[in-house]
C-alpha positions as CSV (number, residue, x, y, z in Angstrom):
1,X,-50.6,85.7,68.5
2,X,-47.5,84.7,70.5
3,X,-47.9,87.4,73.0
4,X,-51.8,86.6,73.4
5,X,-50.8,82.8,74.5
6,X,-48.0,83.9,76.9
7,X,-50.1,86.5,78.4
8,X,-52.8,83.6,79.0
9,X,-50.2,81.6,80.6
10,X,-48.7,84.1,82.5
11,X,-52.8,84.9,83.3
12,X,-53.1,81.2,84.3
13,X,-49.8,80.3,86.3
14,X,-50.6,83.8,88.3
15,X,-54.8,82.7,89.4
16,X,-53.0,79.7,90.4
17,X,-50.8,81.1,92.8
18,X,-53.5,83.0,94.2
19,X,-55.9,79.9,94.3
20,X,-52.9,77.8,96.0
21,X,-52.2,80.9,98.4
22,X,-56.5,81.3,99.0
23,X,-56.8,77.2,99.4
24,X,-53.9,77.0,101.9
25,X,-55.6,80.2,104.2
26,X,-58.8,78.5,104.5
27,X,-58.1,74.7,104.3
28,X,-58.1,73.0,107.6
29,X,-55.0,71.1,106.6
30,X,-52.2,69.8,109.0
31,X,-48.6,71.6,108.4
32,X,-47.6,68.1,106.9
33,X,-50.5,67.7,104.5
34,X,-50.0,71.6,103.5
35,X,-46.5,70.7,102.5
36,X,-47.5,67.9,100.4
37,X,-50.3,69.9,98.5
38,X,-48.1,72.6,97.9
39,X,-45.3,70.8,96.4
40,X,-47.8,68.5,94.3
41,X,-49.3,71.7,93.0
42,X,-45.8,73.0,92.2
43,X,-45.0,70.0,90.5
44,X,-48.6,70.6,87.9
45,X,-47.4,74.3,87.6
46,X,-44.3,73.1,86.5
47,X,-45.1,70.4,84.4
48,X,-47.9,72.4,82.7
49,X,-45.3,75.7,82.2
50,X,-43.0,72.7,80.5
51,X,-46.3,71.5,78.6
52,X,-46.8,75.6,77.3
53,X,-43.8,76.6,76.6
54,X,-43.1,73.4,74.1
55,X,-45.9,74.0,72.4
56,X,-44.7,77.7,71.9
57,X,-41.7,76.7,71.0
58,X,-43.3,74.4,68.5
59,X,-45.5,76.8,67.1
60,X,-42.2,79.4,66.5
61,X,-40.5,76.7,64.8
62,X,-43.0,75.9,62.2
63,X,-44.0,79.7,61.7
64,X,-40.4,80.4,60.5
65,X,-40.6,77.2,58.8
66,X,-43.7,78.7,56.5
67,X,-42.3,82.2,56.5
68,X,-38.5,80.8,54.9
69,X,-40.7,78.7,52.7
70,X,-42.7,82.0,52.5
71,X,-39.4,84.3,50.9
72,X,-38.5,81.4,48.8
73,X,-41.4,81.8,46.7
74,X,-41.7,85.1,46.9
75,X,-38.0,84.7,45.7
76,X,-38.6,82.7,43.1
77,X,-41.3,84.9,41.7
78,X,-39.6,87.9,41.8
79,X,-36.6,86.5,39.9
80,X,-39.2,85.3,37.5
81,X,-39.9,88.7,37.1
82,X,-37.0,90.1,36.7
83,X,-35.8,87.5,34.2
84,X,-39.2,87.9,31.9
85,X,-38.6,91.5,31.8
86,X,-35.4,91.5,30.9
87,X,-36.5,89.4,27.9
88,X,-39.2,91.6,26.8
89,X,-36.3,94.5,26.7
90,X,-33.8,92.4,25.0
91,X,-36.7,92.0,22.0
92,X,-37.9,95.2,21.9
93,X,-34.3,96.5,22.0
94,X,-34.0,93.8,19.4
95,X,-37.0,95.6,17.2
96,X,-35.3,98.9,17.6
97,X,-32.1,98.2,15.9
């Protein structure tokens, strides 16, 4: 799921570059206001890069959170397990002698 989210980022930031590089061709800007467009865009792609990766870094945190929390009762239920069959042989080894 990960990889599906970074490839749509890397999807958006790259049709935003082209749209900036398109917009710039055709727009009937001055040098100066160019300038300022570009670096105001730069400043969204960067802020909104910041926003994305956060959240992704969010996301990975609390998905290790609920897989450690994941082994931990798988842990607990194994030992469980193990300790109620080691019971059941202690009685029937118990029955046999």
């Amino acid at each position: 799921m990960a990889d599906n989210v970074g490839s749509k980022v890397t999807y958006f930031l790259v049709g935003l570059g082209v749209g900036a590089l398109v917009g710039i061709l055709f727009a009937p800007k001055s040098g100066e206001e160019t300038r300022e467009y570009l670096a105001k865009r730069a400043d969204e792609g960067k802020d909104f890069a910041q926003r994305k990766a956060k959240e992704l870094r969010e996301r990975a945190e609390d998905l290790i959170e609920r897989s450690k929390e994941a082994v931990g009762r798988q842990k607990e239920s194994l030992s469980a397990a193990v300790d109620a069959g080691r019971e059941a042989y202690q009685r029937e080894k118990g029955k046999s002698s």
